[in-house]
N, CA, C and O atoms as a Tripos MOL2 file, in Angstrom:
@<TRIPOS>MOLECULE
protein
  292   291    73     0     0
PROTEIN
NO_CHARGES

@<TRIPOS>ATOM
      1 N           0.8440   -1.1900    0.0000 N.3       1 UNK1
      2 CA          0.0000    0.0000    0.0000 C.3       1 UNK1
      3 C           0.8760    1.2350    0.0000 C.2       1 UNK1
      4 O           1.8870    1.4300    0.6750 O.2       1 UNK1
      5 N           0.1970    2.1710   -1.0400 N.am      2 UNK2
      6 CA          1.3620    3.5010   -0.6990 C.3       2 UNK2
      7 C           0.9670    4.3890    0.5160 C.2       2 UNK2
      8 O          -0.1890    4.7900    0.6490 O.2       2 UNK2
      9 N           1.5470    4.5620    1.0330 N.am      3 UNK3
     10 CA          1.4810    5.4490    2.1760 C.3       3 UNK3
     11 C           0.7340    6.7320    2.2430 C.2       3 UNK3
     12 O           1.2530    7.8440    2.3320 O.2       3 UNK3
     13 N          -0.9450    6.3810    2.1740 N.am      4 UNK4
     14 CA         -1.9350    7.7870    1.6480 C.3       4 UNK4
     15 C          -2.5840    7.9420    3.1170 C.2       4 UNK4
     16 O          -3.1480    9.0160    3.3220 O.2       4 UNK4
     17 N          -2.5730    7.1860    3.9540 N.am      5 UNK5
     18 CA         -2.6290    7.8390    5.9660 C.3       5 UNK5
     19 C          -1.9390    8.6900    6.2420 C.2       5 UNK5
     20 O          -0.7980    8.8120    5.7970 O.2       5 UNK5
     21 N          -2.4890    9.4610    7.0370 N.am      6 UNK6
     22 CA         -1.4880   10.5110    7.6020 C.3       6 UNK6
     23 C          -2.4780   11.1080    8.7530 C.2       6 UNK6
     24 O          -3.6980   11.1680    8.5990 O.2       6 UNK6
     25 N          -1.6590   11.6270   10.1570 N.am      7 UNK7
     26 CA         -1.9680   12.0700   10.9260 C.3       7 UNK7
     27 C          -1.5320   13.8620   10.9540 C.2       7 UNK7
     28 O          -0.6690   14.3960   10.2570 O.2       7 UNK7
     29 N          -2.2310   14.3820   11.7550 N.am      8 UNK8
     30 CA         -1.7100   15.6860   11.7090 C.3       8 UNK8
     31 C          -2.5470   16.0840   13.1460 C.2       8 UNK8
     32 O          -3.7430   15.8080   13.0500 O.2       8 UNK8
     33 N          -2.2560   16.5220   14.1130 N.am      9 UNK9
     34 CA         -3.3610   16.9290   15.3720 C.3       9 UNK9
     35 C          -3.5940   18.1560   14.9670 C.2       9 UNK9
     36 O          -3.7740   18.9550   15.8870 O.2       9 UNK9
     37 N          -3.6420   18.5190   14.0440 N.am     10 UNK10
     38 CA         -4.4580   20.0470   13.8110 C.3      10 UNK10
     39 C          -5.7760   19.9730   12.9780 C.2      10 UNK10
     40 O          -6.6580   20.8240   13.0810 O.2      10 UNK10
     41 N          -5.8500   18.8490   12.1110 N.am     11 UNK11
     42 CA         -6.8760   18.5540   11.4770 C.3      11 UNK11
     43 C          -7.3760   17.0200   12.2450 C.2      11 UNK11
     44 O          -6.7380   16.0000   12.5070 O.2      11 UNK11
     45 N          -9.0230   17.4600   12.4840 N.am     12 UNK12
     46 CA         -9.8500   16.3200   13.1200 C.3      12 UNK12
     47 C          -9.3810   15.4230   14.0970 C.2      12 UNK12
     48 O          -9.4320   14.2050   14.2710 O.2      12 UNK12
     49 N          -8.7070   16.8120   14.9300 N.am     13 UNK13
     50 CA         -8.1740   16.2680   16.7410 C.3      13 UNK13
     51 C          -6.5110   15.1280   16.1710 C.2      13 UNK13
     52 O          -6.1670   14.3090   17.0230 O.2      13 UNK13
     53 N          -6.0000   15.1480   15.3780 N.am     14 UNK14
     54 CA         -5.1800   13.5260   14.9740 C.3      14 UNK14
     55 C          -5.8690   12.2210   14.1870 C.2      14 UNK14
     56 O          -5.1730   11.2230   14.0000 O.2      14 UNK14
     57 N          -7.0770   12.2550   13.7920 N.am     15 UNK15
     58 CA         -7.8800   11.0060   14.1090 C.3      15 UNK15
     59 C          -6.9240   11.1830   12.3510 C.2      15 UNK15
     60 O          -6.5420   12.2450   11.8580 O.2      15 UNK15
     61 N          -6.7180    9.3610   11.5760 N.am     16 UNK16
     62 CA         -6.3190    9.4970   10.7420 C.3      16 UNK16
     63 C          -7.0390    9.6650    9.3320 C.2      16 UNK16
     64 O          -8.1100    9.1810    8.9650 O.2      16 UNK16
     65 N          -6.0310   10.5950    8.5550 N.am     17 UNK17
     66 CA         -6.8060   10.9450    7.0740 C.3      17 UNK17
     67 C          -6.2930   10.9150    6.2110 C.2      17 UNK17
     68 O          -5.0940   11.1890    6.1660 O.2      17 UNK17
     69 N          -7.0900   10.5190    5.0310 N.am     18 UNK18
     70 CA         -6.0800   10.1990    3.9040 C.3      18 UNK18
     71 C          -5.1860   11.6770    3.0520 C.2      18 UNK18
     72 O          -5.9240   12.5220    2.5440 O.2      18 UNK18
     73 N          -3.9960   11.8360    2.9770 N.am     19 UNK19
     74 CA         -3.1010   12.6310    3.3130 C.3      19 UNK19
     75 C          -3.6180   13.6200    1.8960 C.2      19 UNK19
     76 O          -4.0030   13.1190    0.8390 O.2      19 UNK19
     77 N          -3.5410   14.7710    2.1050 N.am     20 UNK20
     78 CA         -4.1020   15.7570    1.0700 C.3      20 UNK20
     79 C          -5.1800   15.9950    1.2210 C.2      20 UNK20
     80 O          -5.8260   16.3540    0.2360 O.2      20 UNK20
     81 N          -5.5780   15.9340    2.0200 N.am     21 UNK21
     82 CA         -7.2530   15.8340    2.4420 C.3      21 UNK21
     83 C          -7.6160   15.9740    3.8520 C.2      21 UNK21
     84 O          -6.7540   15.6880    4.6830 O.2      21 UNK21
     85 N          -9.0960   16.4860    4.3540 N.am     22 UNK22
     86 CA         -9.5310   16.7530    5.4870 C.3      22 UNK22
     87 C         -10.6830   14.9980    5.9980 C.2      22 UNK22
     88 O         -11.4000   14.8440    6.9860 O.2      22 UNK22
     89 N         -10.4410   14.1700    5.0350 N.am     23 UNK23
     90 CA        -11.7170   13.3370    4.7270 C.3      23 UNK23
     91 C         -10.5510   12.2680    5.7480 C.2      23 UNK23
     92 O          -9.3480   12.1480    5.5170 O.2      23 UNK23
     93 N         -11.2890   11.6200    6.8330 N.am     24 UNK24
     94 CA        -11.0550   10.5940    7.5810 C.3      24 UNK24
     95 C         -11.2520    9.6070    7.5910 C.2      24 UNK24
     96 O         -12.4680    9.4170    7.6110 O.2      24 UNK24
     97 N         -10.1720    7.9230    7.5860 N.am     25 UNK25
     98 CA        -10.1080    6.8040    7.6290 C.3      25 UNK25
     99 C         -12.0910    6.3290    8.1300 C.2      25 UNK25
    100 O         -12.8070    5.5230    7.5370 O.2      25 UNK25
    101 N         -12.4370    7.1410    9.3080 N.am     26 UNK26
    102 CA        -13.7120    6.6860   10.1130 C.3      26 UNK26
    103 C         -14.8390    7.0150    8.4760 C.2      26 UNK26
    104 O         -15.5480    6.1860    7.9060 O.2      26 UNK26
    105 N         -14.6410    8.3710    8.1350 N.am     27 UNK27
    106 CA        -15.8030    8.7110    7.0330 C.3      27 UNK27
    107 C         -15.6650    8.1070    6.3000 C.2      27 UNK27
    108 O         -16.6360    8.1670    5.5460 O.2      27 UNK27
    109 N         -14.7570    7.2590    5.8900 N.am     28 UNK28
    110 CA        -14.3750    6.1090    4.9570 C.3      28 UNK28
    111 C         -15.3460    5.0920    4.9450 C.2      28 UNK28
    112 O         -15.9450    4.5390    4.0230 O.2      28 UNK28
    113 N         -15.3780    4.9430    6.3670 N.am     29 UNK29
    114 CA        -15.7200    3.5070    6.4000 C.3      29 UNK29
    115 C         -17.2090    3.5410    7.1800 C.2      29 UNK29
    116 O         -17.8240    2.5330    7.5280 O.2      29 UNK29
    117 N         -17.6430    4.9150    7.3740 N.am     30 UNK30
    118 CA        -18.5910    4.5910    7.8370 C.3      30 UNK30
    119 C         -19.7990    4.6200    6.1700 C.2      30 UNK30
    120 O         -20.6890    3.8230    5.8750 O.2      30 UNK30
    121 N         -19.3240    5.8350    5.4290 N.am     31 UNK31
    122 CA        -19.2380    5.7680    3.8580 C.3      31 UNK31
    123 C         -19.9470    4.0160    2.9090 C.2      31 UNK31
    124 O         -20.9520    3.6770    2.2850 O.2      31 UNK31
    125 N         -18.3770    3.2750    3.4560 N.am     32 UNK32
    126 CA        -18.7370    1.8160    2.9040 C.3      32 UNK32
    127 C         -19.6020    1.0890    3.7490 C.2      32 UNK32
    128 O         -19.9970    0.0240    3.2760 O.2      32 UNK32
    129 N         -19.9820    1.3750    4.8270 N.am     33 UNK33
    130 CA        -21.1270    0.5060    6.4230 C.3      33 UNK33
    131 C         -22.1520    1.0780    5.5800 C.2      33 UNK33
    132 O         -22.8220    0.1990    5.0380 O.2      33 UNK33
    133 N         -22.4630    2.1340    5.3190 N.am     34 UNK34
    134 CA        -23.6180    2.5140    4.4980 C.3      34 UNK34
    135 C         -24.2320    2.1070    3.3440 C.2      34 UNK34
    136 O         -25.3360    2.4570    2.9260 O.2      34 UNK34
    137 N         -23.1410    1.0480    2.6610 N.am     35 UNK35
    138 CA        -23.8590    0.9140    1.0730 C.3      35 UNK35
    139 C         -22.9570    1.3290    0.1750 C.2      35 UNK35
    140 O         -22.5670    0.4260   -0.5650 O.2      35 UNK35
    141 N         -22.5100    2.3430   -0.0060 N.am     36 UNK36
    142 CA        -22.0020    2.9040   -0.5710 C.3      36 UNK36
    143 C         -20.5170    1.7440   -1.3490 C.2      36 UNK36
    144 O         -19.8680    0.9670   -0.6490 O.2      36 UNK36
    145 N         -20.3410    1.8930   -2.5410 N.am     37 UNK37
    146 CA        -19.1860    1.4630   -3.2950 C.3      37 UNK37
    147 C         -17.8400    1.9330   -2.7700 C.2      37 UNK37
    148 O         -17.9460    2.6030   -1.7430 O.2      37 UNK37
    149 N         -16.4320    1.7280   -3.2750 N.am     38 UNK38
    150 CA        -15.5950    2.6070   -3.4110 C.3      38 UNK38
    151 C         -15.6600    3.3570   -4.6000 C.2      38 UNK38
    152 O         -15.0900    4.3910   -4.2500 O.2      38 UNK38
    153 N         -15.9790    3.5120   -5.7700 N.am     39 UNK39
    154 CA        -16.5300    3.8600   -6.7660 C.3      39 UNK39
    155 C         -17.6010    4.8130   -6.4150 C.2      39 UNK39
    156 O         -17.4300    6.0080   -6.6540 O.2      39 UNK39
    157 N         -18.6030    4.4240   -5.9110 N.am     40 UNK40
    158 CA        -19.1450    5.6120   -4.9780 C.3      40 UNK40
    159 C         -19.1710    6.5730   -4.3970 C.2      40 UNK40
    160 O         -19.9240    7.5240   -4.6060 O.2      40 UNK40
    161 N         -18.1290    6.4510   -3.3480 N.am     41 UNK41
    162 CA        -16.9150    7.2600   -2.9630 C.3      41 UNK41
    163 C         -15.9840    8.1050   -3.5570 C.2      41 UNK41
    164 O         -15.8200    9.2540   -3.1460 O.2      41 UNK41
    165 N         -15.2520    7.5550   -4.6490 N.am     42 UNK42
    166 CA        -14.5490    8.5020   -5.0080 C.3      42 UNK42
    167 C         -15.2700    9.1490   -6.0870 C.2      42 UNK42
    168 O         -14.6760   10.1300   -6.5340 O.2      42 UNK42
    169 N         -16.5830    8.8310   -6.7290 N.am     43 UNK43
    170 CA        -17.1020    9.8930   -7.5620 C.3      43 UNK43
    171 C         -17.8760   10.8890   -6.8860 C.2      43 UNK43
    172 O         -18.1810   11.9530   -7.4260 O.2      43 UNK43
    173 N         -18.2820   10.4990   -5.4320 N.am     44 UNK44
    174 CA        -19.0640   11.7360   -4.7660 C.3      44 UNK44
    175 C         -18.1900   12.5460   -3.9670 C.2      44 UNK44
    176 O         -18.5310   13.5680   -3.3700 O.2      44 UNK44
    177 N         -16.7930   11.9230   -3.9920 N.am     45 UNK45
    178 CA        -15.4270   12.9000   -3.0210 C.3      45 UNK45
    179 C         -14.4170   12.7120   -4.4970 C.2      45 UNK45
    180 O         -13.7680   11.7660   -4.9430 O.2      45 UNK45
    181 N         -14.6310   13.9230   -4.8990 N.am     46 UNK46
    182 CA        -13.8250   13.9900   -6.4640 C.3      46 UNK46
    183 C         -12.2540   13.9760   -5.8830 C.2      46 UNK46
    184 O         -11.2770   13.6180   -6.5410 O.2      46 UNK46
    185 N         -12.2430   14.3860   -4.6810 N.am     47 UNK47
    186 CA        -10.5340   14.6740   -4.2820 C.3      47 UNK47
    187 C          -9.9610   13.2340   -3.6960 C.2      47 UNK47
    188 O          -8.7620   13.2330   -3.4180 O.2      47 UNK47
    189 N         -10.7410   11.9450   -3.4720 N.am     48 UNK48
    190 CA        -10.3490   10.8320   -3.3400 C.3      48 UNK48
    191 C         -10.2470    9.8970   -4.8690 C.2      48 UNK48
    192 O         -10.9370    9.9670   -5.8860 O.2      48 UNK48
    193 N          -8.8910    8.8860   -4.4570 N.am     49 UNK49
    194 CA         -8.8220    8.2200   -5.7740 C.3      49 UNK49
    195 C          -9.3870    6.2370   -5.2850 C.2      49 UNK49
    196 O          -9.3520    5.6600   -4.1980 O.2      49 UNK49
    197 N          -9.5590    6.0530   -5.8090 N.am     50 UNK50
    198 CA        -10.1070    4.2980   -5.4070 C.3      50 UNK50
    199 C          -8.9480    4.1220   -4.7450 C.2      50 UNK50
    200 O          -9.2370    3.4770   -3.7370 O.2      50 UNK50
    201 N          -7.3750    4.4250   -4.7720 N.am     51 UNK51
    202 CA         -6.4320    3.9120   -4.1150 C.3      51 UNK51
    203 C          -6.6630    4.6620   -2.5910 C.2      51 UNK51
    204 O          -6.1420    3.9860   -1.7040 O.2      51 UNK51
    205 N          -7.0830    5.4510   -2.2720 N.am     52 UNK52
    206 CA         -7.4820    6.1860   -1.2800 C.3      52 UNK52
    207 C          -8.6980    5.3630   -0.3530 C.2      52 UNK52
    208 O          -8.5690    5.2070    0.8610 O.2      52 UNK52
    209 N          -9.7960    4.9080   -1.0640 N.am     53 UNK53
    210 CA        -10.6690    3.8890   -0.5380 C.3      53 UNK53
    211 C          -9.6040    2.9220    0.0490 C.2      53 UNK53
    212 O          -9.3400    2.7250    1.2350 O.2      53 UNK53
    213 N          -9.1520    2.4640   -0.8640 N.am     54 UNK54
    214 CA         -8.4070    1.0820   -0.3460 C.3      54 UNK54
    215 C          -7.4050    1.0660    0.6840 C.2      54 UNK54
    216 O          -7.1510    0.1610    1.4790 O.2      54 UNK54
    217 N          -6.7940    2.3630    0.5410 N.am     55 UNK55
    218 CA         -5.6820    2.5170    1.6200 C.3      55 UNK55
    219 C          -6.4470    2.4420    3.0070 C.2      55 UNK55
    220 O          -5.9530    2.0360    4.0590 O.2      55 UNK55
    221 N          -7.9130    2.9670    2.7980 N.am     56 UNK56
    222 CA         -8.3570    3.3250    4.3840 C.3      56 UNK56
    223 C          -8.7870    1.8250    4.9280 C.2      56 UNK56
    224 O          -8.6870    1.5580    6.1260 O.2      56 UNK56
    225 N          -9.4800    0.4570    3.5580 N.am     57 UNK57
    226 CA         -9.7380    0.0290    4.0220 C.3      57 UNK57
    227 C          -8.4600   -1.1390    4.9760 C.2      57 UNK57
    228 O          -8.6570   -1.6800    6.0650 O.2      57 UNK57
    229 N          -6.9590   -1.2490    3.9300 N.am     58 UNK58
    230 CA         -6.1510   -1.2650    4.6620 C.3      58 UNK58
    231 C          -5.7990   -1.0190    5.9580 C.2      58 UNK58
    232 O          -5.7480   -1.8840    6.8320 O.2      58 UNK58
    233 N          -5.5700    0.0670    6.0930 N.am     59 UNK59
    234 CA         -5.6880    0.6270    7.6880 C.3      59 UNK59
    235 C          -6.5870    0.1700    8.5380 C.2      59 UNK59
    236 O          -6.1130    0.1220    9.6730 O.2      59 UNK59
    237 N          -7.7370   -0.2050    8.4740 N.am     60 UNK60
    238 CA         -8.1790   -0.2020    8.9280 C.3      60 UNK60
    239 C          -8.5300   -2.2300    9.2470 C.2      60 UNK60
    240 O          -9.2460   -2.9240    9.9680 O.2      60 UNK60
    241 N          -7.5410   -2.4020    8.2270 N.am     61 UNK61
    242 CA         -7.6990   -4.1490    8.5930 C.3      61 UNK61
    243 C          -6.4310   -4.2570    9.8150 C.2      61 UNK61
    244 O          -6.3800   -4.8070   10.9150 O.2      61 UNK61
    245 N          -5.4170   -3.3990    8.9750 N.am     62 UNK62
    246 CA         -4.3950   -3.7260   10.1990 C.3      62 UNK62
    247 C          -4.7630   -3.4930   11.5520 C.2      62 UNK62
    248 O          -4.6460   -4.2000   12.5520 O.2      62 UNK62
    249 N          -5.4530   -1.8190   11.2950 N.am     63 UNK63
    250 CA         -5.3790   -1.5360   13.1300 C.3      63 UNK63
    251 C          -6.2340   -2.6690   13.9710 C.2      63 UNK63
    252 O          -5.7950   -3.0700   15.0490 O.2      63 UNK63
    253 N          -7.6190   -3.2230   13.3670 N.am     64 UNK64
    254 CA         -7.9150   -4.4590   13.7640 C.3      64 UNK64
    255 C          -7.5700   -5.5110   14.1280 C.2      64 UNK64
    256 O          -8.1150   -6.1310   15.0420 O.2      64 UNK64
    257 N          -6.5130   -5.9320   13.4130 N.am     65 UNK65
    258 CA         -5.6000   -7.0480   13.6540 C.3      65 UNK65
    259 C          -4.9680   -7.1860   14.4870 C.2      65 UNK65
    260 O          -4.7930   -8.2410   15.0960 O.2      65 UNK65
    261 N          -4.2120   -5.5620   14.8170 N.am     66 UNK66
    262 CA         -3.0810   -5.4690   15.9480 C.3      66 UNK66
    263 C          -4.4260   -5.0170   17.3060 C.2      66 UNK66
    264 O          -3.8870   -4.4350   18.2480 O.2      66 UNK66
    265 N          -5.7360   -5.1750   17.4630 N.am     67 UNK67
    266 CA         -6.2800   -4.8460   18.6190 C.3      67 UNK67
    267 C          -5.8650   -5.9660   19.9480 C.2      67 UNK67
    268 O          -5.9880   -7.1570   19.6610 O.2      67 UNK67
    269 N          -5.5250   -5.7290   20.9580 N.am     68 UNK68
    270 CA         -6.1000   -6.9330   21.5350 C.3      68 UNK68
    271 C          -7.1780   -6.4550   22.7870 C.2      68 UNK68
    272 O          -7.2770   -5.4420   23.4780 O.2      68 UNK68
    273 N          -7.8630   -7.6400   22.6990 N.am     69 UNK69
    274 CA         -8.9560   -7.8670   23.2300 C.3      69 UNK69
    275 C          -8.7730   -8.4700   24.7500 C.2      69 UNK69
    276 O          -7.7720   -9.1240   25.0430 O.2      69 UNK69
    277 N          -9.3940   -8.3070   25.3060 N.am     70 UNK70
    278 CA         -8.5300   -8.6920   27.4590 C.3      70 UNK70
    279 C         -10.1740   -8.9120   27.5380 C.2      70 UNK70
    280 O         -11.1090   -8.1890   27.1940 O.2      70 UNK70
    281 N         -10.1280   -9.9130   27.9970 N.am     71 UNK71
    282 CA        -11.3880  -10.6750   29.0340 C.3      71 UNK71
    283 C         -11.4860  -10.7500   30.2880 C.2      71 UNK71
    284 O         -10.5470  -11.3190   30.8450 O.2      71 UNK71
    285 N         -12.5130  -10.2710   31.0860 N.am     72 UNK72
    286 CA        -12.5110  -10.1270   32.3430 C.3      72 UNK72
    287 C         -13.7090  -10.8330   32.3540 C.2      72 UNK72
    288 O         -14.3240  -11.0870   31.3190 O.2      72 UNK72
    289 N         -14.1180  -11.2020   33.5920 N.am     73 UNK73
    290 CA        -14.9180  -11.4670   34.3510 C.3      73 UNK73
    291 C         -15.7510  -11.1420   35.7880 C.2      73 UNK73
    292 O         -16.6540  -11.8910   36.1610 O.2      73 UNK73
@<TRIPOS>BOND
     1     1     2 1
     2     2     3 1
     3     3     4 2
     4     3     5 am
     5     5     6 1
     6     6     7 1
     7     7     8 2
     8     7     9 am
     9     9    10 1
    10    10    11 1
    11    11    12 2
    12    11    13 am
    13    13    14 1
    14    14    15 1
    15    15    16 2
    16    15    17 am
    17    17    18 1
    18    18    19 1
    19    19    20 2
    20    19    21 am
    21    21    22 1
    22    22    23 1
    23    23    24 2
    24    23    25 am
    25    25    26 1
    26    26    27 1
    27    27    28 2
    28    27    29 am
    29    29    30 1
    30    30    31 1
    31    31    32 2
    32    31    33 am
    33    33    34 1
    34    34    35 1
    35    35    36 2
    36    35    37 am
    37    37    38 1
    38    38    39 1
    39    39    40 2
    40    39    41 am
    41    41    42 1
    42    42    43 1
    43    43    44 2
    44    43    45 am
    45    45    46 1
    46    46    47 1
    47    47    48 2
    48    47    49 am
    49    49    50 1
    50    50    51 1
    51    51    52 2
    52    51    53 am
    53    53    54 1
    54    54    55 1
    55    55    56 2
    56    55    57 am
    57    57    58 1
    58    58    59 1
    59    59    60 2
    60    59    61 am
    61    61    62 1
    62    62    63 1
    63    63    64 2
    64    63    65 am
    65    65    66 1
    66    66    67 1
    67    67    68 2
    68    67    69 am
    69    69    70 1
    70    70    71 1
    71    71    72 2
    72    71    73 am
    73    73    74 1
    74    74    75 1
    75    75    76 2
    76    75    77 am
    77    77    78 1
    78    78    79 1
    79    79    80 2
    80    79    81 am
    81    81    82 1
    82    82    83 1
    83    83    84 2
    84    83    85 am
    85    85    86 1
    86    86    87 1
    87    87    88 2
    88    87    89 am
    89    89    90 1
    90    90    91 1
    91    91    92 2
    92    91    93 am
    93    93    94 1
    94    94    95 1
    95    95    96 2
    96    95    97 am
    97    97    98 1
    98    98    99 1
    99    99   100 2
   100    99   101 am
   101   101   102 1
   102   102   103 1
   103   103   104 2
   104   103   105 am
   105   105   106 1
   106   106   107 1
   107   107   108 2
   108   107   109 am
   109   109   110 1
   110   110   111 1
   111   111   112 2
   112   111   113 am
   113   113   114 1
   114   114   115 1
   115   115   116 2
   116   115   117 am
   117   117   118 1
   118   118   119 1
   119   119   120 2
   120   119   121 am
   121   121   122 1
   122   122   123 1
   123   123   124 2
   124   123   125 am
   125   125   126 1
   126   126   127 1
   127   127   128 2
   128   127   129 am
   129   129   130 1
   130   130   131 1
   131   131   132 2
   132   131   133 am
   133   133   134 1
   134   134   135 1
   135   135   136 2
   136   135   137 am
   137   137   138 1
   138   138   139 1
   139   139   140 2
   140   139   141 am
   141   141   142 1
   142   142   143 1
   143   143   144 2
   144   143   145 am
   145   145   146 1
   146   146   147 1
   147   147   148 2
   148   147   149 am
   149   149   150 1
   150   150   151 1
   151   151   152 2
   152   151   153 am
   153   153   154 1
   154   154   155 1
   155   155   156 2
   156   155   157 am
   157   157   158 1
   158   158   159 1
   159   159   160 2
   160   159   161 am
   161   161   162 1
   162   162   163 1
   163   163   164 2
   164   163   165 am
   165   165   166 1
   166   166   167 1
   167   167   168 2
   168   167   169 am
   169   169   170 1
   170   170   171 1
   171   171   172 2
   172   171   173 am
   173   173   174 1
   174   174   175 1
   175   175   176 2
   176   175   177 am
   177   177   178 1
   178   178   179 1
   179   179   180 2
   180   179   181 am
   181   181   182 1
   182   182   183 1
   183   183   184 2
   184   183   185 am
   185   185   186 1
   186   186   187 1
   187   187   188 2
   188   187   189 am
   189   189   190 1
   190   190   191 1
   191   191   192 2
   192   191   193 am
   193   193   194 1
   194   194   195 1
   195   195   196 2
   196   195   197 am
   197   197   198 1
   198   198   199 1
   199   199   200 2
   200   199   201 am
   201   201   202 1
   202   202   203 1
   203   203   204 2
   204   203   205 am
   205   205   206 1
   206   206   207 1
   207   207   208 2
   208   207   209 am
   209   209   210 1
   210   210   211 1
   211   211   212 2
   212   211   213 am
   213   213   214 1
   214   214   215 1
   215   215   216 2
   216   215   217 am
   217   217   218 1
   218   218   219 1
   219   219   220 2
   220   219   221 am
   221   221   222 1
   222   222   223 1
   223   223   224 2
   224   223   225 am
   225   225   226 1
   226   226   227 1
   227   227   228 2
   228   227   229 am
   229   229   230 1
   230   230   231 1
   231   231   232 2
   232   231   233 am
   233   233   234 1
   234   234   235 1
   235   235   236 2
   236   235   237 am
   237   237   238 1
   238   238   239 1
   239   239   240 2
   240   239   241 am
   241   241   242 1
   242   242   243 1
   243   243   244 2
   244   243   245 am
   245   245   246 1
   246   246   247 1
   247   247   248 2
   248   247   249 am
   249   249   250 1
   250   250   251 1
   251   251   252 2
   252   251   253 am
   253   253   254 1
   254   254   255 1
   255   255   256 2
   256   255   257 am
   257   257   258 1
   258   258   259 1
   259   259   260 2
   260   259   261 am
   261   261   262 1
   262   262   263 1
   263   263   264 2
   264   263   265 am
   265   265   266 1
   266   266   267 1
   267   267   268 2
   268   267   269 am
   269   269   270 1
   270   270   271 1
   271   271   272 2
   272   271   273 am
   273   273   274 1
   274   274   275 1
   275   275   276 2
   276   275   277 am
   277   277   278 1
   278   278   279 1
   279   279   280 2
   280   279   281 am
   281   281   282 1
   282   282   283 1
   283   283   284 2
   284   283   285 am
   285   285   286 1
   286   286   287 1
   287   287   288 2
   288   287   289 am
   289   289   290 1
   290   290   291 1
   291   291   292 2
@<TRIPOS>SUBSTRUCTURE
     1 UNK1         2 RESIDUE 1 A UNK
     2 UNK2         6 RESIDUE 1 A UNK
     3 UNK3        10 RESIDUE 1 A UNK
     4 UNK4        14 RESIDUE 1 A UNK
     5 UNK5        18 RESIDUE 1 A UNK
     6 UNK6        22 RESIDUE 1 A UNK
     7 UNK7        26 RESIDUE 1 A UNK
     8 UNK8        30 RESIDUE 1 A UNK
     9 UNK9        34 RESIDUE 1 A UNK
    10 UNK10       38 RESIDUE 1 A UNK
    11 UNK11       42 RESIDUE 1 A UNK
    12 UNK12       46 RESIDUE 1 A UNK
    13 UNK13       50 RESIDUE 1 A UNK
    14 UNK14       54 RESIDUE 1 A UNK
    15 UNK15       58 RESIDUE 1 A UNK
    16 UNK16       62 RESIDUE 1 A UNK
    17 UNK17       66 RESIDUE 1 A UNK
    18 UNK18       70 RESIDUE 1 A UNK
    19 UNK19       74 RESIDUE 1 A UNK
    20 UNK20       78 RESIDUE 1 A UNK
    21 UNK21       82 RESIDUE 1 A UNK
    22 UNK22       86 RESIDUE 1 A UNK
    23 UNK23       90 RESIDUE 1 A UNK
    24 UNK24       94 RESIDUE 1 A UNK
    25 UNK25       98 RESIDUE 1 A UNK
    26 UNK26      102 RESIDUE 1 A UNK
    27 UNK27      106 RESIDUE 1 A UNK
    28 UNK28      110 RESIDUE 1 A UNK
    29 UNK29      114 RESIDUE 1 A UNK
    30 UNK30      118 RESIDUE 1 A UNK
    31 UNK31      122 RESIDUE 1 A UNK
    32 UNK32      126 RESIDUE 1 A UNK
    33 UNK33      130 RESIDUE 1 A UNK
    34 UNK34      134 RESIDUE 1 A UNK
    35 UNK35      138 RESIDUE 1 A UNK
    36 UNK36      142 RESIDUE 1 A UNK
    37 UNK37      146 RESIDUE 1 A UNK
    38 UNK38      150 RESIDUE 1 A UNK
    39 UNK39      154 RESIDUE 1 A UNK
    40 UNK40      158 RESIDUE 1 A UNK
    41 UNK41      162 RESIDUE 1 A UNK
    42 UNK42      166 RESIDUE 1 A UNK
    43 UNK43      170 RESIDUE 1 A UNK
    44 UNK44      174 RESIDUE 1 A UNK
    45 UNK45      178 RESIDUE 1 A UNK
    46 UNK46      182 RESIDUE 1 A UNK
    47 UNK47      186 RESIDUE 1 A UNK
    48 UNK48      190 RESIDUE 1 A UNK
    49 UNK49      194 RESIDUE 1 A UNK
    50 UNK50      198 RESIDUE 1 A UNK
    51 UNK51      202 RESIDUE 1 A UNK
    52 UNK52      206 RESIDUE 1 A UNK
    53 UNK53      210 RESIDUE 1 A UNK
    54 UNK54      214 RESIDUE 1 A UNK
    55 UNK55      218 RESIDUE 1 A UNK
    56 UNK56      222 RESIDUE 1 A UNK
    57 UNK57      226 RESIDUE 1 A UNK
    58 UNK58      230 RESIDUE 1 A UNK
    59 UNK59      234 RESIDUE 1 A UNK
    60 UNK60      238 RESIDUE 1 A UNK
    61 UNK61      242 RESIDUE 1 A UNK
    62 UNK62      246 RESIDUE 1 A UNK
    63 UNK63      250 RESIDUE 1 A UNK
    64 UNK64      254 RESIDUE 1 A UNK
    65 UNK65      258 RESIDUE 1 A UNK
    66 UNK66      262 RESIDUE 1 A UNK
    67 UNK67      266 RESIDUE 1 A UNK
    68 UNK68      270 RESIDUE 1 A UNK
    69 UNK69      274 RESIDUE 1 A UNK
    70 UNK70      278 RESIDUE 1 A UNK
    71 UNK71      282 RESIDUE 1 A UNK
    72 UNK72      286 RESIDUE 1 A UNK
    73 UNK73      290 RESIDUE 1 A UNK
């Protein structure tokens, strides 16, 4: 994946965004939870490219992956 994440704490508190842009990994994906295509996406956010979809959904497999989960009782 090319490196289209990026953090900045001046735009949207740190939360991460795809770099050149104010549009966030979360609006990404809440975007695709909705229905919505990546194709979808980048024709209704002209400043995103499908590699931009994909990068977020990337990110967003890893940060999942690396969660861990602690069970209590």
């Amino acid at each position: 994946m090319e490196n289209r994440i990026t953090f900045n704490p001046k735009i949207l508190q740190g939360k991460p965004i795809i770099k050149g842009t104010r549009i966030s990994v979360e609006f990404i994906l809440e975007l695709l939870a909705s229905g919505m295509t990546p194709e979808d996406i980048a024709k209704e956010y002209p400043r995103l490219k499908l590699r931009d979809v994909h990068a977020a959904l990337e990110y967003a497999a890893k940060t999942v992956k690396r969660e861990e989960i602690i069970l209590t009782r």
